[in-house]
N, C-alpha and C positions, 0 to 999 in steps of 0.2 A: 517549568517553562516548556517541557516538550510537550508535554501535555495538550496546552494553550495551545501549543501550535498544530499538532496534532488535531485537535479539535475543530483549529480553523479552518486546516485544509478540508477536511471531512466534510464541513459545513460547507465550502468555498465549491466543492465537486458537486454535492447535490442539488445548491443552489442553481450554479452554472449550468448545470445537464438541462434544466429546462427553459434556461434562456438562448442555449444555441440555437441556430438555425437550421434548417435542415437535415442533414444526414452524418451533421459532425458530433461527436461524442466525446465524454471527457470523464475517465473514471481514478481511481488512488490503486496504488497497490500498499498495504500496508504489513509487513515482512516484523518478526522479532530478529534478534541478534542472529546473525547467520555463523554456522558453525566453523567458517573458515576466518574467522574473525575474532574468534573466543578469545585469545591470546591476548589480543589486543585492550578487547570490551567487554570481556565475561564481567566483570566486578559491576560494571554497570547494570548490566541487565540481569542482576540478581532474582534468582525465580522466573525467569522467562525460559520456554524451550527454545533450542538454537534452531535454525532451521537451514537446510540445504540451499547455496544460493540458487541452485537448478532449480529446486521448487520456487523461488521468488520467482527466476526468469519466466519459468513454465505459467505462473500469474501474471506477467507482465505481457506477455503474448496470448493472455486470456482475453487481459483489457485492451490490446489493440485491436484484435484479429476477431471479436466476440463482436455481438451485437447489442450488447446491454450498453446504457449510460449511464450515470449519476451513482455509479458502484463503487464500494469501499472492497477491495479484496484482499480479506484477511490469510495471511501466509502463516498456518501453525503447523 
């Protein structure tokens, strides 16, 4: 199921990026299990590297403060 959803947002940003108007943008940021969370969700995300949530942040202010749109950015 995460998958699927995953999938849709993915599709839903790059569709969207060329439908906006002007100078608005719209990108993902797409983070693995974050290592301050292990505790919690490690069994989950079995095989996946955990990653710093500072590095997600550090992508999240990629995607706002960047000038790309329709981007998936991947946090590994």
């Amino acid at each position: 199921m995460a998958a699927l959803v995953n999938g849709a947002v993915e599709a839903f940003v790059r569709a969207a990026a060329v439908e906006l108007p002007g100078r608005q943008r719209i990108n993902a940021v797409s983070p693995t299990v974050f290592e301050e969370s292990l505790d919690a969700y490690g069994d989950t995300f079995a095989g996946f590297d955990a990653v710093p949530v500072a590095r997600a942040a550090n992508a999240y202010v990629k995607s706002i403060e960047g000038h790309r749109t329709g981007q998936i950015f991947l946090v590994e």
